[in-house]
C-alpha positions as CSV (number, residue, x, y, z in Angstrom):
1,X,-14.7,15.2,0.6
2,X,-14.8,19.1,1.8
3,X,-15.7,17.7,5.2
4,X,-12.8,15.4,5.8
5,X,-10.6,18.1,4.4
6,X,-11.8,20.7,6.9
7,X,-11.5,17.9,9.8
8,X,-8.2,17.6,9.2
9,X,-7.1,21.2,9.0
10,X,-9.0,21.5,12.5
11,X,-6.6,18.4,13.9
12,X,-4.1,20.1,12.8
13,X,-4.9,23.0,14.7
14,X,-6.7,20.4,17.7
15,X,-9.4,23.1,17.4
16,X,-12.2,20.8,19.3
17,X,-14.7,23.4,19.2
18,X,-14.5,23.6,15.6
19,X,-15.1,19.7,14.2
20,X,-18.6,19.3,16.4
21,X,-20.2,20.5,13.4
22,X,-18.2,18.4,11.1
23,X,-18.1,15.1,13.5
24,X,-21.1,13.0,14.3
25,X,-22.0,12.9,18.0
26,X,-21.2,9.2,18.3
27,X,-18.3,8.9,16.1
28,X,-16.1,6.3,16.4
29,X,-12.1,6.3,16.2
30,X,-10.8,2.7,15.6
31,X,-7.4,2.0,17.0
32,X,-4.8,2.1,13.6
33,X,-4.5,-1.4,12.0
34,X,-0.8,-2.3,12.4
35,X,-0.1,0.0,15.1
36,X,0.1,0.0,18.8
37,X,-4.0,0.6,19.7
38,X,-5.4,-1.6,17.3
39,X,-8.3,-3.1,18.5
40,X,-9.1,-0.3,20.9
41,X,-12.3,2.0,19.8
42,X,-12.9,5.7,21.3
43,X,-16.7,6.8,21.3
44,X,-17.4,10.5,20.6
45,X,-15.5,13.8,20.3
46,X,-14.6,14.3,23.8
47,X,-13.4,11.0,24.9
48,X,-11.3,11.4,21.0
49,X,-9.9,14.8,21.9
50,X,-8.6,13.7,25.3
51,X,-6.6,10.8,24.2
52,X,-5.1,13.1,21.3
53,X,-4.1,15.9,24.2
54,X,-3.0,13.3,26.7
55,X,-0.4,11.6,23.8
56,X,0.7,15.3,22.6
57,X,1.3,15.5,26.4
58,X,3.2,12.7,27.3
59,X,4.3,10.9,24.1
60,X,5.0,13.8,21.3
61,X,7.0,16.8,21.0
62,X,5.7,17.1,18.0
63,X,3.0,14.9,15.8
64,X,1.3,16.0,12.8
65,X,-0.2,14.5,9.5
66,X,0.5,15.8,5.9
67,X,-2.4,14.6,3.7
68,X,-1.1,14.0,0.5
69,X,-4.4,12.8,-1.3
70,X,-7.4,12.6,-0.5
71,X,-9.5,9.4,-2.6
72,X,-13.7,9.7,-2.6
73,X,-14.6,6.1,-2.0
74,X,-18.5,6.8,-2.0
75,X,-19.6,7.1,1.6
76,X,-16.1,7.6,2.7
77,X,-13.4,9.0,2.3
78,X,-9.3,7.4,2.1
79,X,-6.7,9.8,2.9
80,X,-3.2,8.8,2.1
81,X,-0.8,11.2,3.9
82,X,2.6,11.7,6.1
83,X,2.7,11.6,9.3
84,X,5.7,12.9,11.6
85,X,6.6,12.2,14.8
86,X,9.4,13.2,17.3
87,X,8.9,11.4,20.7
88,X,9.7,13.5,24.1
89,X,13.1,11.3,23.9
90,X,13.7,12.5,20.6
91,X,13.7,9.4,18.5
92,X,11.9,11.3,15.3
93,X,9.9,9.0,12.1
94,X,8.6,10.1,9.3
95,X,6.1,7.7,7.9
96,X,3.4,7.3,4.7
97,X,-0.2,6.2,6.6
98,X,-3.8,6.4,5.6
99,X,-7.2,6.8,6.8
100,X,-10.7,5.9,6.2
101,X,-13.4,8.0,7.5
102,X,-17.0,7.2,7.1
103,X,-19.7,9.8,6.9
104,X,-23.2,9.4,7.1
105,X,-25.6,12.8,6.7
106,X,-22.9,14.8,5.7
107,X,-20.8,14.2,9.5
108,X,-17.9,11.9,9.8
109,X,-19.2,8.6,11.7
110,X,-16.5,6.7,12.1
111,X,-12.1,6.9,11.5
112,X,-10.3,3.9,11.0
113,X,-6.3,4.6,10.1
114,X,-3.7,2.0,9.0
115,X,-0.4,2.1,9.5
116,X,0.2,0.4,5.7
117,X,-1.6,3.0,2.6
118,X,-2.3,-0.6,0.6
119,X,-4.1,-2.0,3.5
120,X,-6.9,1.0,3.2
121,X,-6.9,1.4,-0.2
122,X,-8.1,-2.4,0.1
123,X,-10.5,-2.0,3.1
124,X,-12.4,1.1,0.9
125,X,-12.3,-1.5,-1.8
126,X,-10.0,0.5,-4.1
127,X,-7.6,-0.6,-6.4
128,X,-3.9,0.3,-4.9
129,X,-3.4,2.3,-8.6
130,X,-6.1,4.7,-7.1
131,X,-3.3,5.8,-4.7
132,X,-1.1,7.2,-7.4
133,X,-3.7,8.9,-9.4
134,X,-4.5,13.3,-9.3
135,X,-7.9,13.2,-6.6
């Protein structure tokens, strides 16, 4: 779990350089279920950090994620957090999304977010009471 919450601290930050330890060389970023990509799959930390500099470039003025719980679900990990965005036009939403992230070897393999928290708390095969209790 240390891992995924030291990946997101460097998102956060977009510090690249400092999630190649963290991330698998192939890792895999799955398109959010519900949202606009789904369906499209990024393959390995460079072609990831592109497409997150080219939206912050076009799409966001601002776009960050608020964990607020992070569930062990064996060889992954569900994080349940807030996500806020304000678009270059200004429209602004603040959401409640989640994550999965896979790990293998003690590196994160694959990411897989979902635009509804129930929806991943089901994929990891977690009751959706798991999302309310202390983790």
């Amino acid at each position: 779990m240390e891992i995924v919450k030291r990946a997101n601290e460097f998102l956060e930050r977009r510090d690249w350089p400092g999630m190649t330890d963290l991330f698998d060389p192939n890792v895999e970023l799955y398109g959010t279920v519900g949202g606009l990509e789904e369906g499209k799959v990024l393959r390995g930390l460079s072609e990831i950090s592109r497409a997150f500099e080219t939206e912050d470039d076009e799409v966001w003025d601002e776009h960050r994620f608020e964990p607020q719980q992070f569930i062990d679900a064996g060889n992954r990990v569900v994080v349940l957090q807030r996500e806020y965005q304000r678009s270059k036009s200004g429209a602004e939403l603040v959401i409640d999304t989640a994550s999965i992230l896979d790990l293998r070897d003690g590196r994160i393999v694959r990411m897989q977010g979902y635009m509804n928290p129930a929806e991943a708390l089901e994929a990891a095969g977690l009751p959706e009471q798991d999302a309310h209790s202390d983790s």
